[in-house]
Backbone as CSV, one residue per row, in Angstrom:
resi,resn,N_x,N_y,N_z,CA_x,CA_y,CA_z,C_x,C_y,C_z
1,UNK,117.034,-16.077,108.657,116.328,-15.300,109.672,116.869,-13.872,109.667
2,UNK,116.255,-12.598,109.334,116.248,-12.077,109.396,116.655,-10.920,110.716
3,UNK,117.361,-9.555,111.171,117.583,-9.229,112.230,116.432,-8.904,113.203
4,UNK,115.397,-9.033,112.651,114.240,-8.342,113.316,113.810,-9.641,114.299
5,UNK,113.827,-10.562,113.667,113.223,-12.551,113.534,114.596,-12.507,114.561
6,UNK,115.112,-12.161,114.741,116.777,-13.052,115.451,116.232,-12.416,116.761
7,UNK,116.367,-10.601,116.886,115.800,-10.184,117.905,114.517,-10.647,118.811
8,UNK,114.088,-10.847,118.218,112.395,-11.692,118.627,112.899,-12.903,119.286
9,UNK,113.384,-13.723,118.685,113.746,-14.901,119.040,114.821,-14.933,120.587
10,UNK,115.947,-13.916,120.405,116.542,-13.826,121.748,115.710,-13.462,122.885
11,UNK,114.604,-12.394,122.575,113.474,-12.314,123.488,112.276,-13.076,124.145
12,UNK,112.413,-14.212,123.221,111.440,-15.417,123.634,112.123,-16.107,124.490
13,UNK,113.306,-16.603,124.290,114.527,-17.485,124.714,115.097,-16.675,125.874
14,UNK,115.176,-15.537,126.393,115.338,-14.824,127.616,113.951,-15.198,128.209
15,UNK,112.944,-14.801,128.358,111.469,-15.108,128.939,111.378,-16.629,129.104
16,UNK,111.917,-17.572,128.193,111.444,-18.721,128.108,112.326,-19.594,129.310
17,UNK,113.567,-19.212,129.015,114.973,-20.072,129.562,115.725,-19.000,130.160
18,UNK,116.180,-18.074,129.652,116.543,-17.151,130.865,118.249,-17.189,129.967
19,UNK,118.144,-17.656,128.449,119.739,-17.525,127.816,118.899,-16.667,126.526
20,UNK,119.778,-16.305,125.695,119.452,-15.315,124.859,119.093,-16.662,123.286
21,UNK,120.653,-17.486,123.149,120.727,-18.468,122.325,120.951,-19.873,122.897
22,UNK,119.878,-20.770,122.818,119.858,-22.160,123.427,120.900,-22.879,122.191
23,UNK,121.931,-23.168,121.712,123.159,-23.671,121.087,122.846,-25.364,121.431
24,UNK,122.137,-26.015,121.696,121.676,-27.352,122.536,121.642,-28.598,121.268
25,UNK,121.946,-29.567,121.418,121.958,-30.621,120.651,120.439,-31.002,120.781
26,UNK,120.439,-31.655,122.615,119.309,-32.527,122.709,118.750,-32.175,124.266
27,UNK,117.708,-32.211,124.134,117.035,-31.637,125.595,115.762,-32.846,125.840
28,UNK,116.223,-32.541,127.511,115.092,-33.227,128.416,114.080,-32.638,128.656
29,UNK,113.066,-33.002,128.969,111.787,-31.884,129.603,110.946,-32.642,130.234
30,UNK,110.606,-32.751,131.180,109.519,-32.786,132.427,108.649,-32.102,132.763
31,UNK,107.274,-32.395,133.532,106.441,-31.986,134.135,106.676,-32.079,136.147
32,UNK,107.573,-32.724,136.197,108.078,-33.495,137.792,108.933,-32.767,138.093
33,UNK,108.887,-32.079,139.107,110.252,-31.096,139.552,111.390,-32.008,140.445
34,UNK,110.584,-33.029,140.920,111.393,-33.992,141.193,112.200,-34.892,140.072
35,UNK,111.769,-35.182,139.068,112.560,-35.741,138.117,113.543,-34.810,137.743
36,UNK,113.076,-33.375,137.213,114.057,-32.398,137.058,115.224,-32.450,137.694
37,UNK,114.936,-32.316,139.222,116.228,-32.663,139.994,117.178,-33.567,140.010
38,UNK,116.586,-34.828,139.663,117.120,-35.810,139.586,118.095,-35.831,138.010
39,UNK,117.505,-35.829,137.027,118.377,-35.369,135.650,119.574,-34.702,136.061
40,UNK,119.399,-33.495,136.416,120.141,-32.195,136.897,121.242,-33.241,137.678
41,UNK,120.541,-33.784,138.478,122.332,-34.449,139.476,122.605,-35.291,138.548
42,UNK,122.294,-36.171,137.843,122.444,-37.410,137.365,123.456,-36.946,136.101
43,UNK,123.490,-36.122,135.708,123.873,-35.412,134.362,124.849,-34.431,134.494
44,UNK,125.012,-34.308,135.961,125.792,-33.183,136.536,125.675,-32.010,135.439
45,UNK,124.381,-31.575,135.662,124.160,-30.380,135.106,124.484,-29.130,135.812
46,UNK,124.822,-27.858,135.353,125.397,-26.416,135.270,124.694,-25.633,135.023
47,UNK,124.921,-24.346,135.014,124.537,-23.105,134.463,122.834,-23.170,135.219
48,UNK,122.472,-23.215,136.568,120.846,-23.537,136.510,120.075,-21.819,136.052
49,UNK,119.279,-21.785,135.309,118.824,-20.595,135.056,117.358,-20.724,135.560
50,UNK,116.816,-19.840,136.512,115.757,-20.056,137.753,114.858,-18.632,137.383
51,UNK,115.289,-17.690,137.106,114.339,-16.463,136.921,114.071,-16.526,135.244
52,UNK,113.063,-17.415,135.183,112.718,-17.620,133.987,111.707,-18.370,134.011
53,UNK,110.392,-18.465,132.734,109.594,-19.196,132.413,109.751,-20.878,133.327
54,UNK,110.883,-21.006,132.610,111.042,-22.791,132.478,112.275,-22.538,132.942
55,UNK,112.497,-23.348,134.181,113.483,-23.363,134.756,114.252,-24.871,134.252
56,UNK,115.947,-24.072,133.930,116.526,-25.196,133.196,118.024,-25.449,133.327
57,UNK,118.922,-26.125,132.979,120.405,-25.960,133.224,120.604,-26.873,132.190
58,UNK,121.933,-26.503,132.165,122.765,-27.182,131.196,123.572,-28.457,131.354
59,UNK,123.965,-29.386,130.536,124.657,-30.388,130.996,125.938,-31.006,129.512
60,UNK,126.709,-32.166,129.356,127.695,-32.219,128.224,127.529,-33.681,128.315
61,UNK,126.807,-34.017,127.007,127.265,-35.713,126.913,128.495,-36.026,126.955
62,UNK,128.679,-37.476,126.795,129.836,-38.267,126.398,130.428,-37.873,125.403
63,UNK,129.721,-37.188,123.980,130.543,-37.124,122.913,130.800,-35.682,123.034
64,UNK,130.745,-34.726,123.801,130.722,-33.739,124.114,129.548,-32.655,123.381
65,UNK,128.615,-33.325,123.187,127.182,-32.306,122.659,126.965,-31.434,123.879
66,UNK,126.392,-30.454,123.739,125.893,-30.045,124.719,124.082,-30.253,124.718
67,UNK,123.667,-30.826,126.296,122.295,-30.584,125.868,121.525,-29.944,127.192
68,UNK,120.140,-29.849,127.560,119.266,-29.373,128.464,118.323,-29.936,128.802
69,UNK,118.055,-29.787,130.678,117.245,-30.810,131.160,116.428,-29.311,131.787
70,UNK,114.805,-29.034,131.553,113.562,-27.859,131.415,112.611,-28.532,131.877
71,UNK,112.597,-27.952,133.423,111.090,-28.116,134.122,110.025,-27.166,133.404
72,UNK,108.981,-28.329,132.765,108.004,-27.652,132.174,106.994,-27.680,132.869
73,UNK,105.797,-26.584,132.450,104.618,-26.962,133.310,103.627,-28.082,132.659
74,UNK,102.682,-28.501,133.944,101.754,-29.294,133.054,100.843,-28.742,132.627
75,UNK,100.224,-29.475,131.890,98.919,-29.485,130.797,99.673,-28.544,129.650
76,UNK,98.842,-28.070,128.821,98.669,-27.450,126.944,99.917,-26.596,127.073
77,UNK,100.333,-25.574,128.621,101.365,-24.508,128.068,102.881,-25.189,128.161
78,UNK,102.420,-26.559,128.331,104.187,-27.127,128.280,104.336,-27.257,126.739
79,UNK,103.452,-26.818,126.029,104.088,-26.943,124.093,104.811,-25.886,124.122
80,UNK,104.652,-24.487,124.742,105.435,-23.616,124.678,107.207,-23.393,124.740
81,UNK,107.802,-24.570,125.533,109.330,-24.895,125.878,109.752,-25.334,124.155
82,UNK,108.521,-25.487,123.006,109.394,-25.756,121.971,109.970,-24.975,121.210
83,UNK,108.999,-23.990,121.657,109.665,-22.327,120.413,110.981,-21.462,121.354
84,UNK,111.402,-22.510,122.196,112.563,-21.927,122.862,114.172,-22.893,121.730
85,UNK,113.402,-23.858,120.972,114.493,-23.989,120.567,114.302,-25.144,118.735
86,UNK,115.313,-25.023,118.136,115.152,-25.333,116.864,115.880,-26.682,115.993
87,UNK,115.295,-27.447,115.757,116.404,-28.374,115.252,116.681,-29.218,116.215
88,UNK,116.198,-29.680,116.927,117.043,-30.423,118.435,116.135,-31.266,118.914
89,UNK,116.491,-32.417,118.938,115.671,-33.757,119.424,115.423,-33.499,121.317
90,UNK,114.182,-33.427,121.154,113.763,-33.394,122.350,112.923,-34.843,123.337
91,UNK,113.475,-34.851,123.886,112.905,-36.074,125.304,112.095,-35.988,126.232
92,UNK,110.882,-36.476,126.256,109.797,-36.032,127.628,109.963,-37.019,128.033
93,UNK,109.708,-36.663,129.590,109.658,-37.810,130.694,108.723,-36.603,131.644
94,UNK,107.457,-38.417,131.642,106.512,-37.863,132.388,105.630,-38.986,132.833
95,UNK,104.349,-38.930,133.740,103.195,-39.874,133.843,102.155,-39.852,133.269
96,UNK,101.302,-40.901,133.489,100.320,-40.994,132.304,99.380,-42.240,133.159
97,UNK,97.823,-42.040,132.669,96.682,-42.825,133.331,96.676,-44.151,131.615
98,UNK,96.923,-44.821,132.504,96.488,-46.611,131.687,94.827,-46.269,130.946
99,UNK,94.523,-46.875,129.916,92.984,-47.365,129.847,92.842,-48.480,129.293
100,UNK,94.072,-49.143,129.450,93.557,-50.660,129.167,93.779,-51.555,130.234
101,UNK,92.853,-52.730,130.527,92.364,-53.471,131.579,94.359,-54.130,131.545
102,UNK,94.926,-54.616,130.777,96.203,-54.915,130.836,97.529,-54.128,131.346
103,UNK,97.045,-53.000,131.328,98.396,-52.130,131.656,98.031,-51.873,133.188
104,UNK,99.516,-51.747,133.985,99.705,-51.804,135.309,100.210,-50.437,135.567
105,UNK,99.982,-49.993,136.839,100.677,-48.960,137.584,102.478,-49.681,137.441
106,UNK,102.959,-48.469,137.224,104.560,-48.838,136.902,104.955,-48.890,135.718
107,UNK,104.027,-49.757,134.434,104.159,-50.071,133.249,104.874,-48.667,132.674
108,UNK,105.854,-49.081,131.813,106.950,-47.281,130.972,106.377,-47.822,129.627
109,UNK,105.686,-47.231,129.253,105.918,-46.883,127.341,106.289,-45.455,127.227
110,UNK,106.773,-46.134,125.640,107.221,-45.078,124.764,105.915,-44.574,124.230
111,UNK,105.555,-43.639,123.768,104.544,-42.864,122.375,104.792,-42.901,121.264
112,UNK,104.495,-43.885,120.750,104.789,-43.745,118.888,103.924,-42.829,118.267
113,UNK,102.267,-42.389,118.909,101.445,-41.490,118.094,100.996,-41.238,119.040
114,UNK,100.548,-39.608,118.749,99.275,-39.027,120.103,98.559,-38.460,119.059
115,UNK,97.353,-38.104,120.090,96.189,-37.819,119.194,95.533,-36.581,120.109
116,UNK,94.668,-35.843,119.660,93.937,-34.401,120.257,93.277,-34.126,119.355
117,UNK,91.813,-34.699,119.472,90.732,-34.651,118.905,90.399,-34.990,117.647
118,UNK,91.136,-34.430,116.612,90.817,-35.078,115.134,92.163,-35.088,114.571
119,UNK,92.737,-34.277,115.700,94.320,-34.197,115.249,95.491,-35.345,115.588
120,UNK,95.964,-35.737,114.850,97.264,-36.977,115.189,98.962,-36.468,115.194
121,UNK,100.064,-36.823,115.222,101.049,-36.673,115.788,101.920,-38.151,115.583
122,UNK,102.636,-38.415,114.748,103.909,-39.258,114.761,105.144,-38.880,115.695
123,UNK,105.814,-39.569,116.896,106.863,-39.124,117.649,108.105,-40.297,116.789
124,UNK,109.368,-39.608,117.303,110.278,-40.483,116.891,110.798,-41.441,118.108
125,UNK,110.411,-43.061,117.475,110.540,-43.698,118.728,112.123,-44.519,118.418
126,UNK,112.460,-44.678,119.530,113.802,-45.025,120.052,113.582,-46.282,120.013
127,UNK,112.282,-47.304,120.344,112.530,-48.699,120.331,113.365,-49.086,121.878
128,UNK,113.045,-48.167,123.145,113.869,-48.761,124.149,112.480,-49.433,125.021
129,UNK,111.479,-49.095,124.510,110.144,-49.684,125.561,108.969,-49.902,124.597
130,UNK,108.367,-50.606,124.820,107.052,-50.997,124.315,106.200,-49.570,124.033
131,UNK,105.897,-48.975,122.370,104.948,-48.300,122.127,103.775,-48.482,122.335
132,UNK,103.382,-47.087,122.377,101.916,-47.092,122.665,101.370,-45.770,121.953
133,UNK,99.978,-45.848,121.712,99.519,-44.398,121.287,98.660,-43.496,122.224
134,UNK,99.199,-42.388,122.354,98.951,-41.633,123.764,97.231,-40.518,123.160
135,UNK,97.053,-40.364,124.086,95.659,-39.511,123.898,95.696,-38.259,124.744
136,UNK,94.944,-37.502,124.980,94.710,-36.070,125.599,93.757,-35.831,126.706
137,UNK,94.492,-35.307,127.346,93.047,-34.811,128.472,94.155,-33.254,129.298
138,UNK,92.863,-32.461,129.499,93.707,-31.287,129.667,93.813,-31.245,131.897
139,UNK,93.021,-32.236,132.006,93.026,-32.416,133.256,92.930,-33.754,133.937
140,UNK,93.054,-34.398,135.176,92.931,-35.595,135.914,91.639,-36.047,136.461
141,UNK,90.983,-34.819,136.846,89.621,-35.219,137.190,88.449,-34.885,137.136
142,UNK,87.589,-35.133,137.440,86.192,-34.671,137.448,85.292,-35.140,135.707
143,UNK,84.214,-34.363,135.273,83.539,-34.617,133.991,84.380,-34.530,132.708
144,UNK,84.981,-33.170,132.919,86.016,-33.074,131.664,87.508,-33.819,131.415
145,UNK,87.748,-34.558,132.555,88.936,-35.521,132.802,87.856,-36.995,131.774
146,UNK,86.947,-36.974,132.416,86.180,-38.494,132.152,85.688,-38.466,130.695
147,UNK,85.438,-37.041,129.996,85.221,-36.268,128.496,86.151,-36.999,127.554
148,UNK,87.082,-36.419,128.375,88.817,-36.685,127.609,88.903,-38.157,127.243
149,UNK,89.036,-38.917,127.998,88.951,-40.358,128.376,87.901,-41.049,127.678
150,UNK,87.194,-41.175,127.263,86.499,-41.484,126.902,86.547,-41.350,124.765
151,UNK,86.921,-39.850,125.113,87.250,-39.347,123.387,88.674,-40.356,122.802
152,UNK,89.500,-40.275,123.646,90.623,-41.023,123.905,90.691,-42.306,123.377
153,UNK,89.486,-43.336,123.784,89.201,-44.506,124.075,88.530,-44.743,122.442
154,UNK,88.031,-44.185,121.951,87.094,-44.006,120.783,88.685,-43.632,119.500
155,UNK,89.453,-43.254,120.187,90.567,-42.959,119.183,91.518,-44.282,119.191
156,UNK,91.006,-45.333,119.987,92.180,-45.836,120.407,93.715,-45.484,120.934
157,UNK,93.351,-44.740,121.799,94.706,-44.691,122.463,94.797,-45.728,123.876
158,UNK,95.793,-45.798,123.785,96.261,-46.861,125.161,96.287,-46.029,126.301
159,UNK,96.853,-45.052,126.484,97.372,-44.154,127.702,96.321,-42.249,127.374
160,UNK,96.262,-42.003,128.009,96.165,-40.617,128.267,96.761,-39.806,129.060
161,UNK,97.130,-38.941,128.606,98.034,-37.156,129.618,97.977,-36.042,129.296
162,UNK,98.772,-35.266,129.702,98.135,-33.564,129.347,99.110,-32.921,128.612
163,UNK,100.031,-33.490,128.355,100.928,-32.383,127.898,101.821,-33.087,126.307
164,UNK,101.619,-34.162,126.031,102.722,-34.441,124.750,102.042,-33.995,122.947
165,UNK,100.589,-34.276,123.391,99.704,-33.607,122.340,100.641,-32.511,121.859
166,UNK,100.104,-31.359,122.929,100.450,-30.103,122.209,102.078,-29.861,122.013
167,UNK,102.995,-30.809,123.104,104.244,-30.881,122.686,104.433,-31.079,120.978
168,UNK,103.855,-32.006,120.944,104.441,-32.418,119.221,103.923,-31.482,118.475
169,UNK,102.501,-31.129,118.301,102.117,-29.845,117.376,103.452,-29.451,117.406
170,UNK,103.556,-28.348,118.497,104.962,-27.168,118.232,106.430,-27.680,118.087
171,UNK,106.216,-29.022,118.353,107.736,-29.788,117.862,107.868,-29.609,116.176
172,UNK,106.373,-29.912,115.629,106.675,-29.847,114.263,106.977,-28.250,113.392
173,UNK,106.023,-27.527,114.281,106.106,-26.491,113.776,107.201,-25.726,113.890
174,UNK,108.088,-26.245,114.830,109.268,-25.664,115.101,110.601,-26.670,114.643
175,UNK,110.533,-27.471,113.812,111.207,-28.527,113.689,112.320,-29.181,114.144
176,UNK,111.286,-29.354,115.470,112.339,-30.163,116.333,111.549,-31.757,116.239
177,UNK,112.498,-32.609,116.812,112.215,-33.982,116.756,111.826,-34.418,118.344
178,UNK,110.704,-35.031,118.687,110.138,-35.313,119.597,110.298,-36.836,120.389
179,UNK,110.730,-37.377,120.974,110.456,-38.704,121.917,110.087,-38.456,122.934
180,UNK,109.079,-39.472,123.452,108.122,-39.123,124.325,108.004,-40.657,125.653
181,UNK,108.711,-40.803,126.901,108.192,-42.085,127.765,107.462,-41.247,128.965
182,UNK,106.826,-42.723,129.640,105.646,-42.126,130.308,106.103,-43.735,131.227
183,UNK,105.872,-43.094,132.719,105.559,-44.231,133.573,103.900,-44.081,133.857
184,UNK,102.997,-45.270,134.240,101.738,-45.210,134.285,101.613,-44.887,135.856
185,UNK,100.994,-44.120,136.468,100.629,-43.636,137.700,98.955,-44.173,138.052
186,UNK,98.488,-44.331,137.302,96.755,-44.387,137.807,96.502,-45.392,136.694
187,UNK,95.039,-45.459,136.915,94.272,-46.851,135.851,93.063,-45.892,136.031
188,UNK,92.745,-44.620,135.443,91.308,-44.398,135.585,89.977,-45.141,135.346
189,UNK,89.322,-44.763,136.395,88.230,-45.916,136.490,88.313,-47.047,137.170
190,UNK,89.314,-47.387,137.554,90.111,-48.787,138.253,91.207,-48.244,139.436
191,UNK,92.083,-47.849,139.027,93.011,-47.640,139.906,93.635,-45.995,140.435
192,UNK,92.531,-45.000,141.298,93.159,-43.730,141.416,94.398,-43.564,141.912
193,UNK,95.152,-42.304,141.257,96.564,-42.371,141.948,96.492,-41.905,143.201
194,UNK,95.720,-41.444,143.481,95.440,-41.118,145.399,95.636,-42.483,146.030
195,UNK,95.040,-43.215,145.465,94.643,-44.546,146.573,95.581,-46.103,146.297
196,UNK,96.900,-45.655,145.935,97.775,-46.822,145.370,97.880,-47.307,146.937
197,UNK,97.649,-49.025,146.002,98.214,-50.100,147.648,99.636,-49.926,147.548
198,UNK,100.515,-50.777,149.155,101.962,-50.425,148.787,102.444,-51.265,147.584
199,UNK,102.446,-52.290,147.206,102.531,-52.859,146.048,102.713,-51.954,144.805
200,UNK,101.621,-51.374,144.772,101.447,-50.662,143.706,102.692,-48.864,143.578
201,UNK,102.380,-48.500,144.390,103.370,-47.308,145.330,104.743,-47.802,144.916
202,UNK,104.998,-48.879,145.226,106.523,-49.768,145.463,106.738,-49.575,143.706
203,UNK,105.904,-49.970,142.996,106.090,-50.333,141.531,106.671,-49.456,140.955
204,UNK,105.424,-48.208,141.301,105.696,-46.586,140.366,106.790,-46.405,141.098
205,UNK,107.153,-46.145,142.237,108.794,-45.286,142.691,109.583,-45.874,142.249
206,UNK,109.455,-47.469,142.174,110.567,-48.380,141.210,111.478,-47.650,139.734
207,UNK,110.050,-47.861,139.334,109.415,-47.973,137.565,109.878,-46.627,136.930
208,UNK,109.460,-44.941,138.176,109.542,-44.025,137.439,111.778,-43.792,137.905
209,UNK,112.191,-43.976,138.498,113.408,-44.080,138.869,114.220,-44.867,137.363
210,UNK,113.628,-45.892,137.622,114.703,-46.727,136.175,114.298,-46.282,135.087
211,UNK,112.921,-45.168,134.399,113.099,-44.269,133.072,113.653,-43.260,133.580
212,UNK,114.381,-42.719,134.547,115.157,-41.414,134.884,116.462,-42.287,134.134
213,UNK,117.047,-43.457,134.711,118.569,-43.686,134.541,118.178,-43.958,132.899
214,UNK,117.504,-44.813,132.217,117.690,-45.105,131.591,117.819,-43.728,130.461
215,UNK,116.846,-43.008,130.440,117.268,-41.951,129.972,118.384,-41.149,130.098
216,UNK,118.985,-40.928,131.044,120.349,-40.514,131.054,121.333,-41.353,130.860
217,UNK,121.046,-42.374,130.991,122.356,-43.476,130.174,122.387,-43.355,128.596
218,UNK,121.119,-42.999,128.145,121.114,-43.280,126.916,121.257,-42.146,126.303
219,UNK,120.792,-40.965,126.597,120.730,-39.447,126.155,122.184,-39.310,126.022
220,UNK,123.251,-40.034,126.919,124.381,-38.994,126.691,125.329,-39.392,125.187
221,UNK,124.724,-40.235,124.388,125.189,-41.493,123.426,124.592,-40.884,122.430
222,UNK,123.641,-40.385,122.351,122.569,-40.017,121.102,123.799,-39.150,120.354
């Protein structure tokens, strides 16, 4: 990389994260500012950097890596948190709408493949939850939510969401390594996430809580 390419790059990485050089082994990333938080204590994370794109902090595994837990936004501009960094296995934790009559509110898969339109995506799976192949939709509701869903369904994907698609594009292009879990929040067509019984309510606060620990039990080992 060149000095011109280095400069550029500290300037993305100031705008992006709010550090000049992300030095990071392995990073978390979310769409949930509540999960964020939760990482952040759980990980006893540091350094929080807040006047920035993607608000993020730092934290130190067990073997002493250093890595980062980055509230991203949702939908397409959360691919952007990848050109903040290079080489570094990255972790999403997020929700996702079921489309098969079998999968439950609560249910955690992993993403072994996503798909966005004609385009596909291999993630690197960990083997800690039942794969699945994820699909695209750039929104939750209305015609172009039901568009999505439907294109989705024709691709065979199991799950649909808004944001791991374009994650992996720029994972590759930036060659970083991608894993991807998802707790299920809704059953479109069947089950809106507005209208969960407590049963169901009880499941997801369960369900999305034990992929927070489990991910931080396991992230700090990688």
């Amino acid at each position: 990389m060149n000095e011109n390419s280095m400069q550029q790059k500290e300037k993305i990485n100031m705008t992006l994260l709010g550090r000049k050089k992300c030095n990071v082994d392995i990073v978390i990333i979310t769409p949930i500012h509540s999960a964020f938080i939760k990482f952040c204590d759980r990980l006893s994370a540091e350094d929080v950097k807040m006047n920035c794109f993607f608000e993020n902090a730092l934290f130190y595994q067990k073997n002493s890596k250093r890595g980062m837990v980055v509230f991203i936004p949702q939908g397409m501009s959360a691919q952007d948190v990848m050109f903040g960094f290079e080489n570094v296995h990255v972790f999403f934790y997020g929700y996702a709408g079921g489309l098969e009559k079998n999968i439950e509110v609560g249910n955690i898969f992993e993403i072994a493949r996503v798909c966005k339109s004609s385009e596909e995506y291999d993630l690197l799976s960990m083997g800690w939850y039942k794969t699945v192949k994820g699909g695209y939709s750039p929104c939750m509701l209305g015609n172009v939510a039901d568009r999505y869903q439907k294109r989705a369904l024709l691709d065979n994907c199991n799950i649909v969401e808004m944001e791991i698609a374009g994650c992996a594009q720029a994972a590759k292009e930036n060659n970083n390594l991608l894993s991807a879990f998802v707790v299920i929040s809704d059953i479109p067509g069947k089950t809106n996430f507005w209208d969960l019984n407590d049963y169901e309510k009880k499941q997801f606060n369960m369900k999305k809580n034990e992929l927070i620990d489990t991910l931080t039990e396991r992230v700090e080992y990688i």
